[in-house]
Structure formats: structure tokens, C-alpha cells
PyMOL Python script that loads the backbone (N, CA, C, O; Angstrom):
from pymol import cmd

cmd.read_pdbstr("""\
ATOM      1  N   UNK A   1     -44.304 -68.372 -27.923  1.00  0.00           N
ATOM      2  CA  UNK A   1     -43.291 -68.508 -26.882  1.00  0.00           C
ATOM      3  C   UNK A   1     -43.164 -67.195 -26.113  1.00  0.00           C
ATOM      4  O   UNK A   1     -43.126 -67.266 -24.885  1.00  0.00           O
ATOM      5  N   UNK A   2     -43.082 -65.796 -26.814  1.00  0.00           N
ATOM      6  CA  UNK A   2     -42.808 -64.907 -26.064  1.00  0.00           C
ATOM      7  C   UNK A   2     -44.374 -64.432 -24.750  1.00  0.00           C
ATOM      8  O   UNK A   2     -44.496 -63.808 -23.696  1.00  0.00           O
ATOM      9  N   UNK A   3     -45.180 -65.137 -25.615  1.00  0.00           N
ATOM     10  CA  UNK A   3     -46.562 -64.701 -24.164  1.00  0.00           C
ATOM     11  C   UNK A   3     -46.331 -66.247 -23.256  1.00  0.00           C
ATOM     12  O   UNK A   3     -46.791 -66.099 -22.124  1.00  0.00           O
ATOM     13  N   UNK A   4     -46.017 -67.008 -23.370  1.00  0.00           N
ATOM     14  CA  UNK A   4     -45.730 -67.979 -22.246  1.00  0.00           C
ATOM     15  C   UNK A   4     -44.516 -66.939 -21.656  1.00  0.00           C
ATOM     16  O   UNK A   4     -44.701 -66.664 -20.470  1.00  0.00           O
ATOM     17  N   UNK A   5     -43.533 -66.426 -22.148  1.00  0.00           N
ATOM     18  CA  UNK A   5     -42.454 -66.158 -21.525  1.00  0.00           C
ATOM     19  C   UNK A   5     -42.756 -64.886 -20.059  1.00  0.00           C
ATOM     20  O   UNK A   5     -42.378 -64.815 -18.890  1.00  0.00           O
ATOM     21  N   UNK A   6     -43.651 -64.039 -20.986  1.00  0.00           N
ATOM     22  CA  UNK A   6     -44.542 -63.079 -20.472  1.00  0.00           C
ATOM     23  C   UNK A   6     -45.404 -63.429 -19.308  1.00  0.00           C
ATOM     24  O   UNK A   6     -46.008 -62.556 -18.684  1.00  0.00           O
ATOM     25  N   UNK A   7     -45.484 -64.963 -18.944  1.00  0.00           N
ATOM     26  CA  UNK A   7     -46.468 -65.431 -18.107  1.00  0.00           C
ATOM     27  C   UNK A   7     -48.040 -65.148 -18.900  1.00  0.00           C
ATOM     28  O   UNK A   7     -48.960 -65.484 -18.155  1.00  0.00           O
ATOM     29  N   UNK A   8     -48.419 -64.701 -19.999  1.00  0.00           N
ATOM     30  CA  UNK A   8     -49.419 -65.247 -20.446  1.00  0.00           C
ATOM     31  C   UNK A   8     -49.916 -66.069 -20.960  1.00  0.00           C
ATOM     32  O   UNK A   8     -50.094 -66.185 -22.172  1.00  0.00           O
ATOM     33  N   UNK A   9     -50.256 -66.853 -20.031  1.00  0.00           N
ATOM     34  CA  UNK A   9     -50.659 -68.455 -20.315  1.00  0.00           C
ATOM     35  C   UNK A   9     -51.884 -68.064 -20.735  1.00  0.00           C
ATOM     36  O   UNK A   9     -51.885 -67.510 -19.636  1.00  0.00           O
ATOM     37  N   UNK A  10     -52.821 -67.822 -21.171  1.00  0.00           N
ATOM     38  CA  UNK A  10     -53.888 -68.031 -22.069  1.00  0.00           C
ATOM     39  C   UNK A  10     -53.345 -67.713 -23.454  1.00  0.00           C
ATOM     40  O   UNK A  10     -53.375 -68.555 -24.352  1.00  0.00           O
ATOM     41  N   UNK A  11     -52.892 -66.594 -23.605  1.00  0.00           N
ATOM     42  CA  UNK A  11     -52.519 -66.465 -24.831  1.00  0.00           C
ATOM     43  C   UNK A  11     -51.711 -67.320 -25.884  1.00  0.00           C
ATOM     44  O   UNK A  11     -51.802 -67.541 -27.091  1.00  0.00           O
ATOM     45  N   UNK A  12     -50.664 -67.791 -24.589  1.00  0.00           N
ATOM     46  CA  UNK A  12     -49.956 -68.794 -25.193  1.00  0.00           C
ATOM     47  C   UNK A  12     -50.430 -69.896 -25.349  1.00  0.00           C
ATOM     48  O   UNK A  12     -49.589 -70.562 -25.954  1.00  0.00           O
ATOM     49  N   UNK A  13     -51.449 -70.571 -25.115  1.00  0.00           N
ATOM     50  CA  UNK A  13     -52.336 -71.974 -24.874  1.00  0.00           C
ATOM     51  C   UNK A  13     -53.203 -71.575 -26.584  1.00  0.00           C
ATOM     52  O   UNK A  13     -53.685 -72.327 -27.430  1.00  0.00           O
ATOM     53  N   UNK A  14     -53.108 -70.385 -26.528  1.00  0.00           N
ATOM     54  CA  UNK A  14     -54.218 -70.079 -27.922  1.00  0.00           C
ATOM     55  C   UNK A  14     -53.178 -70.074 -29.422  1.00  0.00           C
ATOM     56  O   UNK A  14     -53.522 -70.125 -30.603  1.00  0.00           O
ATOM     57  N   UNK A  15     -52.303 -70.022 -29.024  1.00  0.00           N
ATOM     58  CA  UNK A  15     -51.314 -70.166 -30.106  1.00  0.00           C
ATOM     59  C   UNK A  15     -50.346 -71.464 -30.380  1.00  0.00           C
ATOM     60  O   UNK A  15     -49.724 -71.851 -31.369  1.00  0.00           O
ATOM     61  N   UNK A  16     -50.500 -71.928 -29.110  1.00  0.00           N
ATOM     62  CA  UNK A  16     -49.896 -73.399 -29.162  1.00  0.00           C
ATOM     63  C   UNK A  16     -50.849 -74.263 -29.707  1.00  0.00           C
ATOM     64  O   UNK A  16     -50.288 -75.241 -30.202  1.00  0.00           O
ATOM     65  N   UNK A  17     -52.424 -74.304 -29.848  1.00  0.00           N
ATOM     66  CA  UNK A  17     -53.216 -74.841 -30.188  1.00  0.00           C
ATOM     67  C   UNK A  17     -52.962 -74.796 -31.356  1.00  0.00           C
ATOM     68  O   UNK A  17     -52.981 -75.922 -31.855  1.00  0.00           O
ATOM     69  N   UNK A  18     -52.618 -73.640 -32.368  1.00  0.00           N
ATOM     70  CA  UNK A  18     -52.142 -74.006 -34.034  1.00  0.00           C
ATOM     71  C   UNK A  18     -51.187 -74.359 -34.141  1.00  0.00           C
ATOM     72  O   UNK A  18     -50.653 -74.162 -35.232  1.00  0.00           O
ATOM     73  N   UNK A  19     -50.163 -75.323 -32.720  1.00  0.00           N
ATOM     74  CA  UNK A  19     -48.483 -75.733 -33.876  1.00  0.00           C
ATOM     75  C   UNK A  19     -49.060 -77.359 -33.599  1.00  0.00           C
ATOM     76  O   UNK A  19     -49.431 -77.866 -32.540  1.00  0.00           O
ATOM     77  N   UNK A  20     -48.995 -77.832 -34.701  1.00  0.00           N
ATOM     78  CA  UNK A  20     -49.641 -79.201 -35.159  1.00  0.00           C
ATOM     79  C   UNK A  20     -48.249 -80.025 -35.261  1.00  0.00           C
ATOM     80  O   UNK A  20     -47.735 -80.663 -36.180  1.00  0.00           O
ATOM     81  N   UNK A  21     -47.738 -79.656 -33.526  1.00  0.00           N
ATOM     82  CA  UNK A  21     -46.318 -80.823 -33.377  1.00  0.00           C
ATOM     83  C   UNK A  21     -46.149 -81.135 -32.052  1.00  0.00           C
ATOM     84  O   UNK A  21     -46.565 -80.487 -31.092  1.00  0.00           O
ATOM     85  N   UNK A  22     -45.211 -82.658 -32.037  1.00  0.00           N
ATOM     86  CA  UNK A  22     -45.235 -82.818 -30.393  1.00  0.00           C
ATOM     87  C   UNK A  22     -44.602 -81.885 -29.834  1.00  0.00           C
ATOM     88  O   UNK A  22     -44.690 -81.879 -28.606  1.00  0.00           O
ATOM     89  N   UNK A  23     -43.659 -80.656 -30.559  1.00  0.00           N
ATOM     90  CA  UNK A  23     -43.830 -79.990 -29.273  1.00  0.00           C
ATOM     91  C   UNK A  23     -44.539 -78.966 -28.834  1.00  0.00           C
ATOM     92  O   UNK A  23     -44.488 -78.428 -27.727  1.00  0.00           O
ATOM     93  N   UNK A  24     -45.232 -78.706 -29.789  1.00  0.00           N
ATOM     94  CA  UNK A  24     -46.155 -77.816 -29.539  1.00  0.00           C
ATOM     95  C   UNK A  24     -47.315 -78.338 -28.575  1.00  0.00           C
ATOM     96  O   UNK A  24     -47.833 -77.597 -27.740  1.00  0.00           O
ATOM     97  N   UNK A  25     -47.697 -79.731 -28.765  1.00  0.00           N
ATOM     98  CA  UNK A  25     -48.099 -80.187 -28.025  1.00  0.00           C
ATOM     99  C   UNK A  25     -48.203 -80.042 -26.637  1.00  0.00           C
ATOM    100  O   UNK A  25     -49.121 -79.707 -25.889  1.00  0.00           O
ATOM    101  N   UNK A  26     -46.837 -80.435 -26.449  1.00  0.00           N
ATOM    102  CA  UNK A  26     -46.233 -79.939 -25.150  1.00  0.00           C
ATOM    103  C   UNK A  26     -46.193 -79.141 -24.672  1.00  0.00           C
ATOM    104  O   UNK A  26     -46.320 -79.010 -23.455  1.00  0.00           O
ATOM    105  N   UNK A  27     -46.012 -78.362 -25.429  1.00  0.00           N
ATOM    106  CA  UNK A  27     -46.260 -76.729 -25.107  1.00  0.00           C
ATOM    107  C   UNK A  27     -47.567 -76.007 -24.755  1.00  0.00           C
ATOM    108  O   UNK A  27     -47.695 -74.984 -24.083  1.00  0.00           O
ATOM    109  N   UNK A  28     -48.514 -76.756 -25.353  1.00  0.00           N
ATOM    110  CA  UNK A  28     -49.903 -76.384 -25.072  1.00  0.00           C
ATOM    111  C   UNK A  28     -50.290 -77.469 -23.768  1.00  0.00           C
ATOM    112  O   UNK A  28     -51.379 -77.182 -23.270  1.00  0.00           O
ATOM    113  N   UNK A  29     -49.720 -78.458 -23.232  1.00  0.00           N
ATOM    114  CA  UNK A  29     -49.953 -78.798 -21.858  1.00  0.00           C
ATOM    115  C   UNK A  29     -49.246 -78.189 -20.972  1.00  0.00           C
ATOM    116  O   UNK A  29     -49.786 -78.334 -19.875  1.00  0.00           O
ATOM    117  N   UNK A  30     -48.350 -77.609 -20.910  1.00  0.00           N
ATOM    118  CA  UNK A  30     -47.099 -76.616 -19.614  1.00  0.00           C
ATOM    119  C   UNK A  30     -48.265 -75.432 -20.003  1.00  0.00           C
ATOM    120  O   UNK A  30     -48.875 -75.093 -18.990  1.00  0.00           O
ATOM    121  N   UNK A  31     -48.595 -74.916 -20.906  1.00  0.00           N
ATOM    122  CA  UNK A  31     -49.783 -73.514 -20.659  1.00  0.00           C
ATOM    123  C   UNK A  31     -50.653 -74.169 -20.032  1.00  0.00           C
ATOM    124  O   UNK A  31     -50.634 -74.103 -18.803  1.00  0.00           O
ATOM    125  N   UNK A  32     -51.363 -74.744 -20.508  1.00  0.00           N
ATOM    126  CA  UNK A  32     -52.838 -75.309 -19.578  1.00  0.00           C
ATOM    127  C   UNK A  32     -52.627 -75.145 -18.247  1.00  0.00           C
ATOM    128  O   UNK A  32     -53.269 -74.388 -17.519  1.00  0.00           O
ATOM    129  N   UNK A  33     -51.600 -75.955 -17.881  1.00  0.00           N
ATOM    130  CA  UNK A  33     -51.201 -76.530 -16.785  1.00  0.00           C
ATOM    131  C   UNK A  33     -51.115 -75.180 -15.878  1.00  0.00           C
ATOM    132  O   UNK A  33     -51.752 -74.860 -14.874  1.00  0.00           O
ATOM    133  N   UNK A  34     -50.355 -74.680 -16.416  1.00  0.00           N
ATOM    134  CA  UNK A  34     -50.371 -72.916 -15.732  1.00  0.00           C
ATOM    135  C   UNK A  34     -51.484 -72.271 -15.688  1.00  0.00           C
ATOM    136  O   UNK A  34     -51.713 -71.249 -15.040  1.00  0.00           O
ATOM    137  N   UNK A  35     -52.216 -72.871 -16.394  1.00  0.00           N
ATOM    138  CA  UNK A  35     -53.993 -72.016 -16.207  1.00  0.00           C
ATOM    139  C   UNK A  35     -54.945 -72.981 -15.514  1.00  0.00           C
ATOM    140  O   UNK A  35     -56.175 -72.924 -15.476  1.00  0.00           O
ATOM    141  N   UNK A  36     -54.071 -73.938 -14.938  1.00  0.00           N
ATOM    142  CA  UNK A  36     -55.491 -74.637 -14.313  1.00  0.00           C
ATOM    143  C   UNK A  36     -56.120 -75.351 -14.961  1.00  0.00           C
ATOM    144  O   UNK A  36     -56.967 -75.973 -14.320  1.00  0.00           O
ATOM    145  N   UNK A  37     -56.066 -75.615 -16.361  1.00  0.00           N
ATOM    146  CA  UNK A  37     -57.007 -76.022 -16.909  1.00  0.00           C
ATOM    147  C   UNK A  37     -56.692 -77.454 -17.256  1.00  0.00           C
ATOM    148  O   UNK A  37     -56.484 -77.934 -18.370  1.00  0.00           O
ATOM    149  N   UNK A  38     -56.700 -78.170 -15.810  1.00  0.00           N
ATOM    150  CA  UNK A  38     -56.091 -79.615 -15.666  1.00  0.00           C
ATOM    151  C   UNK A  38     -55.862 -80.712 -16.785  1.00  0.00           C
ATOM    152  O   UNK A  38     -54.817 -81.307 -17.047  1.00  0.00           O
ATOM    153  N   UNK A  39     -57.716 -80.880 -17.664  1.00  0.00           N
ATOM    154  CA  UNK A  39     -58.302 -81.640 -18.142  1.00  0.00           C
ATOM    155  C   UNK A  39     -57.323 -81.715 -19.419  1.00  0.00           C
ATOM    156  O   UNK A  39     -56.724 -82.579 -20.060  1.00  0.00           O
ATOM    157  N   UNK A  40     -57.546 -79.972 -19.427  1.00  0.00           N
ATOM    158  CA  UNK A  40     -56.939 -80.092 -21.141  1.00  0.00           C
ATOM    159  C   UNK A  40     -55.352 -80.252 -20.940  1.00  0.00           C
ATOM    160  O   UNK A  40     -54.732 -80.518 -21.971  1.00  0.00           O
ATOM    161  N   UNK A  41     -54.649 -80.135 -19.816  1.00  0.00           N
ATOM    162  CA  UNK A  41     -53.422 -80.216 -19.699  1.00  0.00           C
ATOM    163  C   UNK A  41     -53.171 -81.720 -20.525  1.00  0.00           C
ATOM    164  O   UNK A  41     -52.690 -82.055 -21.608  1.00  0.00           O
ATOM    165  N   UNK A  42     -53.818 -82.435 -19.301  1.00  0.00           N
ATOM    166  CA  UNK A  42     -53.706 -84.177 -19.502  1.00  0.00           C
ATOM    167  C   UNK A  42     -53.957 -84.178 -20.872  1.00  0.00           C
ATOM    168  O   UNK A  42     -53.016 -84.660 -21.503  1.00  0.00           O
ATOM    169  N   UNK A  43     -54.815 -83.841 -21.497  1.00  0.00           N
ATOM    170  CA  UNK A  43     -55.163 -84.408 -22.918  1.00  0.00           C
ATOM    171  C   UNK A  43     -54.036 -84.278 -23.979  1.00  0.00           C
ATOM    172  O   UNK A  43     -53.602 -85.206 -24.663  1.00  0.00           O
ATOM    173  N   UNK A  44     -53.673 -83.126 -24.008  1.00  0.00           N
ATOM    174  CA  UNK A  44     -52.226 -82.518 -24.518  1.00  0.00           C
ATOM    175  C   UNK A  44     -51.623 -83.608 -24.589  1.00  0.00           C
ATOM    176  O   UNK A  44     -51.659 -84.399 -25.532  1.00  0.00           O
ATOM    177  N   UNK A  45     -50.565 -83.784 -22.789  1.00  0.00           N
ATOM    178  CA  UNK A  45     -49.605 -84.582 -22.502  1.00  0.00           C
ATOM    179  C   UNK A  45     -50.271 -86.100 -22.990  1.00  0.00           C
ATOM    180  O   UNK A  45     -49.620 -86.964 -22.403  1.00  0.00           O
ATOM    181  N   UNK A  46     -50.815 -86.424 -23.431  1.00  0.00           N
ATOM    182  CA  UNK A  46     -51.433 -88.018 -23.660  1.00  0.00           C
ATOM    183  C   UNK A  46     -51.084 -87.744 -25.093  1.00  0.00           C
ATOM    184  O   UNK A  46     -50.078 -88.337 -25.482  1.00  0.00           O
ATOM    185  N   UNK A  47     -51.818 -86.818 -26.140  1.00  0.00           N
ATOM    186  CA  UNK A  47     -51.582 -86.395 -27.147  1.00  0.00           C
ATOM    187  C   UNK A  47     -49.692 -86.500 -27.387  1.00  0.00           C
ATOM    188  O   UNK A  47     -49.372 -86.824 -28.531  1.00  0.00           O
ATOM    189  N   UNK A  48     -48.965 -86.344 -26.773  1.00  0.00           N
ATOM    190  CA  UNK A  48     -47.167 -85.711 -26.678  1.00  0.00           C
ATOM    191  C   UNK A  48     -47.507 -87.639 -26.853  1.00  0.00           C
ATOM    192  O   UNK A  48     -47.547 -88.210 -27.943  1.00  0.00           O
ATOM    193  N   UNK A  49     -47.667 -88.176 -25.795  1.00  0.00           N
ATOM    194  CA  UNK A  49     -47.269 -89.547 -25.319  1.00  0.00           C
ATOM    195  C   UNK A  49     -47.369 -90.757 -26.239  1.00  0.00           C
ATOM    196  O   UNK A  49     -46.732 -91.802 -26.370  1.00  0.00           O
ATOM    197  N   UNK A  50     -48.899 -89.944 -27.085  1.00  0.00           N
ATOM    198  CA  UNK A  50     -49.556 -91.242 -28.106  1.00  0.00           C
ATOM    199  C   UNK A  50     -48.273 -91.425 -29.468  1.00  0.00           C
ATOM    200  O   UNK A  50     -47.886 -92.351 -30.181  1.00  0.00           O
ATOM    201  N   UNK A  51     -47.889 -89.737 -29.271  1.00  0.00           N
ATOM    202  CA  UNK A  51     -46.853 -89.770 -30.829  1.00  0.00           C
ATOM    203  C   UNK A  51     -45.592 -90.110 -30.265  1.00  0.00           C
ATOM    204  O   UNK A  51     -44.818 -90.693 -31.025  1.00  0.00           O
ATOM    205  N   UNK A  52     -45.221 -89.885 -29.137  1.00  0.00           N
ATOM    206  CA  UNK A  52     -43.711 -90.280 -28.474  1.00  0.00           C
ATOM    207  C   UNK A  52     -43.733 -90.738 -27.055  1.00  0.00           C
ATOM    208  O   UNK A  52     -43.497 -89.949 -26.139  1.00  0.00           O
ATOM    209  N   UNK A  53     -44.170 -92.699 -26.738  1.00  0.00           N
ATOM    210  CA  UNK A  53     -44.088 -93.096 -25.652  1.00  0.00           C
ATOM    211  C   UNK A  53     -43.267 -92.761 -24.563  1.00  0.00           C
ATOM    212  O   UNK A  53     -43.685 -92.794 -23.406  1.00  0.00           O
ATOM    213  N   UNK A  54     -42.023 -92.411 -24.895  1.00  0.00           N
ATOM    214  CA  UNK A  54     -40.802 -92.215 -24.421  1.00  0.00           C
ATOM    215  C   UNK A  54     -40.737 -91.080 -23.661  1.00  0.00           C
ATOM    216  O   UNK A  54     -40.070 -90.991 -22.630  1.00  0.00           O
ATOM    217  N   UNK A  55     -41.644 -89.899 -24.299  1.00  0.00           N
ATOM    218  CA  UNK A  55     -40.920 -88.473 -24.048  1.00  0.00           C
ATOM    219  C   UNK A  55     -41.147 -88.319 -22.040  1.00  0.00           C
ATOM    220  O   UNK A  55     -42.116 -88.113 -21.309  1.00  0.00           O
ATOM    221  N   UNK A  56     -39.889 -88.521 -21.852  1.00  0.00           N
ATOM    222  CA  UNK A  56     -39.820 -88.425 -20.347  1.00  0.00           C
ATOM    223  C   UNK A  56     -40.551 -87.177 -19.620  1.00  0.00           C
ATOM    224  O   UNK A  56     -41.463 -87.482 -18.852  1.00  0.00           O
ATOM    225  N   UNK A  57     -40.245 -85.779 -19.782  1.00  0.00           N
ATOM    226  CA  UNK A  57     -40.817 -84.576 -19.500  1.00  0.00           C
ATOM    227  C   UNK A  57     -42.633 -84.587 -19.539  1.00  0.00           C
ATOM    228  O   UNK A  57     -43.260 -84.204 -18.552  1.00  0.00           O
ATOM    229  N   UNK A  58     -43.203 -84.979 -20.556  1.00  0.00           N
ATOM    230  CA  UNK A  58     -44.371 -85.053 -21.013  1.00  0.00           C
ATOM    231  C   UNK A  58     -45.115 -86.225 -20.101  1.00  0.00           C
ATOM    232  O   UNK A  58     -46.313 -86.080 -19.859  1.00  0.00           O
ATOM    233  N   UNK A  59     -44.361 -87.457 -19.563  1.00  0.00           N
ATOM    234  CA  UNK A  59     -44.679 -88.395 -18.502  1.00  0.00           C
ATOM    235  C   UNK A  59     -44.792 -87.502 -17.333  1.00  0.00           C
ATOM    236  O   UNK A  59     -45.873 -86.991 -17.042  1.00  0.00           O
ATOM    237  N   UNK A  60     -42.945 -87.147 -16.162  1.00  0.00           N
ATOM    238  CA  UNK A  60     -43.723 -86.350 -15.201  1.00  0.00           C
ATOM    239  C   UNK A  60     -44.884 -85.574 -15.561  1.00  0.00           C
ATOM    240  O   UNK A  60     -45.942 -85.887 -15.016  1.00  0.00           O
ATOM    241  N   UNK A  61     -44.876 -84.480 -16.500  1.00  0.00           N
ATOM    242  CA  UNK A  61     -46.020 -83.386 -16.395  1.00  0.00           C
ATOM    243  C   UNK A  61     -47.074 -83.861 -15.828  1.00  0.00           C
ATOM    244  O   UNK A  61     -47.704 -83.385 -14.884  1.00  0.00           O
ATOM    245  N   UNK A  62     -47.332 -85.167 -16.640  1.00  0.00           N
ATOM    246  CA  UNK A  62     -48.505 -85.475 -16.786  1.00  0.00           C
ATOM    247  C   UNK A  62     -48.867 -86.083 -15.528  1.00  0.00           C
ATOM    248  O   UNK A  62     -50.021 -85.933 -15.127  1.00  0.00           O
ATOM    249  N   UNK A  63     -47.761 -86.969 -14.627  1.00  0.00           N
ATOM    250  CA  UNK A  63     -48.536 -87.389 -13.432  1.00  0.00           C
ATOM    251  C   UNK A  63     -48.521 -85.890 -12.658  1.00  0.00           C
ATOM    252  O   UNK A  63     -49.713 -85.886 -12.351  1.00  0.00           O
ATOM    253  N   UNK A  64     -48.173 -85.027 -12.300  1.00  0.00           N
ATOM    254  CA  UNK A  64     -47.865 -83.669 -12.145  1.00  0.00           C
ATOM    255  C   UNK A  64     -49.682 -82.970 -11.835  1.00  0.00           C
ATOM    256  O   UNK A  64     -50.262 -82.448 -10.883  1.00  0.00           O
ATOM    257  N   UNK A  65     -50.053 -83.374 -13.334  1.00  0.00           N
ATOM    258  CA  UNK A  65     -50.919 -82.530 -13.460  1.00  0.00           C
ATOM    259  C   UNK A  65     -52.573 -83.801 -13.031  1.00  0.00           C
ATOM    260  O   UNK A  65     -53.714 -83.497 -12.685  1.00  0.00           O
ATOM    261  N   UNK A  66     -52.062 -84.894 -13.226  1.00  0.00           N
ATOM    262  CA  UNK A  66     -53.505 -85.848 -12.876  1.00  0.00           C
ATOM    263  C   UNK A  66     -53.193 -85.317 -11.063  1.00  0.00           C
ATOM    264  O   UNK A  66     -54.236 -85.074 -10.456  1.00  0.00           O
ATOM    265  N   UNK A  67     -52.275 -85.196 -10.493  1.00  0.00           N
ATOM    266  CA  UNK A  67     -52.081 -85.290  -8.772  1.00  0.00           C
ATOM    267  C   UNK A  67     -52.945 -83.903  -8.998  1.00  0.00           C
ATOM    268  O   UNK A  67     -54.018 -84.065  -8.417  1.00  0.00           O
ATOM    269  N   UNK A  68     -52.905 -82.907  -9.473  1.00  0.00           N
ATOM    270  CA  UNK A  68     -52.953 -81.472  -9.734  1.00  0.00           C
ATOM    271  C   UNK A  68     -54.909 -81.419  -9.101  1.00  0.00           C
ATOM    272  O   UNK A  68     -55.635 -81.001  -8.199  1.00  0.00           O
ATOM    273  N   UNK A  69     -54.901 -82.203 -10.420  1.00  0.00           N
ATOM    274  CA  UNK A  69     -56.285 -82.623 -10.446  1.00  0.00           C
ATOM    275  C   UNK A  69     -57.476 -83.333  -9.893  1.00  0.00           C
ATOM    276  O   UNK A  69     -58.697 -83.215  -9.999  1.00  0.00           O
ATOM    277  N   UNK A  70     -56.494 -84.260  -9.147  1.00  0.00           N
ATOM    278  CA  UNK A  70     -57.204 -84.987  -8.066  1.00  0.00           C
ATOM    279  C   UNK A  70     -57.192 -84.241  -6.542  1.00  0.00           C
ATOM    280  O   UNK A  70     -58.117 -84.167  -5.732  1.00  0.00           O
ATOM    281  N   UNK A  71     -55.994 -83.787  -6.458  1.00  0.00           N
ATOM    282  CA  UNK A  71     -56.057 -82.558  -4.926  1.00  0.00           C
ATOM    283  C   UNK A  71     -57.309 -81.432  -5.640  1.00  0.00           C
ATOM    284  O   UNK A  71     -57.369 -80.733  -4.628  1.00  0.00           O
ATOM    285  N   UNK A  72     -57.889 -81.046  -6.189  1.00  0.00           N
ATOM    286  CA  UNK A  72     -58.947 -79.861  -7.019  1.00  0.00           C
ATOM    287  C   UNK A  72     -59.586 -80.736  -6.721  1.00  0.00           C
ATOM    288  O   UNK A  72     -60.354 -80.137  -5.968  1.00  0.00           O
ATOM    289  N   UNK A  73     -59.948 -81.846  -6.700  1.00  0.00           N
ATOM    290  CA  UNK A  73     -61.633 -82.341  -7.184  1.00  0.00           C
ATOM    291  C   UNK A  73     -61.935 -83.100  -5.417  1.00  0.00           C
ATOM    292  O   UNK A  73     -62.944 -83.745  -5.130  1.00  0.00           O
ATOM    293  N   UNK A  74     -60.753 -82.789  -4.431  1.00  0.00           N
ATOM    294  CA  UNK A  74     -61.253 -83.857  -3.347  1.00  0.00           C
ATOM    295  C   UNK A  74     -61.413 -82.527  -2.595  1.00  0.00           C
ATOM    296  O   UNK A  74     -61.842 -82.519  -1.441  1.00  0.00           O
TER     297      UNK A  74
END
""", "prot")
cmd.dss("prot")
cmd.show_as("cartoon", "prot")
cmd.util.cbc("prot")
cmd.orient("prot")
């Protein structure tokens, strides 16, 4: 949390990768997402979605980050 807080989103994407929870989950798609790194954003937020249909935040992100991704690839 404190290198996301720091704005280091890589670092924090590398440490969110070991919390083996939805919110860490989550947490490792809002880093991605801050690094651009669209693909793995989405995968994350799908990951948040598969264990909690519901989780509202983890829905926007996620259309958030497919729009993100489709303005990058056109």
C-alpha cells in the first residue's frame, strides 16, 4: 500500500501479486491499470468478479480499463 501510495505502481503491482485475496486482487488491477498494463488490469478485475459478482468498484474499473484498451489498440 505505501508504494501505490507513493505512486509506485510497479512496485505495488509486485506486491499485490502475493496477497492471495479479492482485495488484493483489486488492488493489483487499480496498479496495473496505473501502469498501462491494460491486459493484466482486466484479468485481475475478472479474477475480483469470478470470486464476488457483485463487487460494484471492480465492475466500473473494469469497463474503465477494456474502454482504456480499446482507445490504445485503435
Amino acid at each position: 500500500i505505501a508504494a501505490y501510495r507513493a505512486f509506485d505502481y510497479l512496485a505495488a503491482a509486485e506486491a499485490f501479486r502475493k496477497v492471495d485475496t479479492v482485495e488484493g486482487r483489486f488492488a493489483l488491477g487499480n496498479a496495473e491499470a496505473h501502469n498501462h498494463a491494460w491486459e493484466k488490469s482486466i484479468k485481475a478485475y475478472e479474477e475480483v468478479l469470478a470470486a464476488q459478482p457483485g463487487h460494484a468498484a471492480a465492475k466500473q474499473n473494469l469497463a474503465i480499463v477494456r474502454a482504456a484498451l480499446e482507445a490504445a489498440e485503435a
